[in-house]
C-alpha positions, 0 to 999 in steps of 0.5 A: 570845387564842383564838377561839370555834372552838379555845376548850374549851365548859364543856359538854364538861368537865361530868363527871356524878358520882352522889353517892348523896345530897344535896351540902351543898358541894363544894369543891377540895383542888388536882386533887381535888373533895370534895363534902360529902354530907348525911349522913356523908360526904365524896366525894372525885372526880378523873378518874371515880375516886371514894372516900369518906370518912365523918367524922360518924356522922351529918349533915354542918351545915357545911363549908368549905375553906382549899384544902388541908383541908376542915373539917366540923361535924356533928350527932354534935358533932365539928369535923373537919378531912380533909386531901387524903389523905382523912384526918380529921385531927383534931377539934377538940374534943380538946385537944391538936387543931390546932384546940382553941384555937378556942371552940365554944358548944354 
């Protein structure tokens, strides 16, 4: 058990991130964090090196992750799922997609 004087404050590990744009979610792929900007955009930050990923001509509704991809929705009508790469793997309305065998309502 370490005492309060060796223990890392959670302050000193804040790293600010200029996102450019409103965050709708971040989230973890391993080392990696992603966070989902409104509009496009996935930001992907680890270590003050950033890169970004467009996956929806348009706004990003919703996110979420299992870890090791993140799954988008987005305005254009795309389910995409980007993988640690920064590679939209698929979109799920495709047949033939990973994902196709879920049901989307539109």
């Amino acid at each position: 058990m370490s005492d309060a004087s060796t223990a890392p404050s959670v302050v000193e590990r804040i790293r600010p991130v200029a996102a450019g744009g409103s965050v709708v979610a971040a989230h973890f792929l391993g080392e990696e964090a992603v966070f989902v900007l409104g509009e496009e955009v996935l930001l992907f930050w680890r270590d003050g090196t950033e890169r970004r990923v467009a996956v929806h001509a348009g706004g990003i509704l919703g996110a979420a992750s299992d870890g090791q991809r993140i799954v988008t929705g987005g305005d254009d009508g795309r389910v995409v799922a980007t993988d640690a790469k920064g590679e939209p793997a698929s979109d799920a309305r495709k047949p033939g997609s990973p994902m196709s065998r879920w049901r989307f309502m539109r």
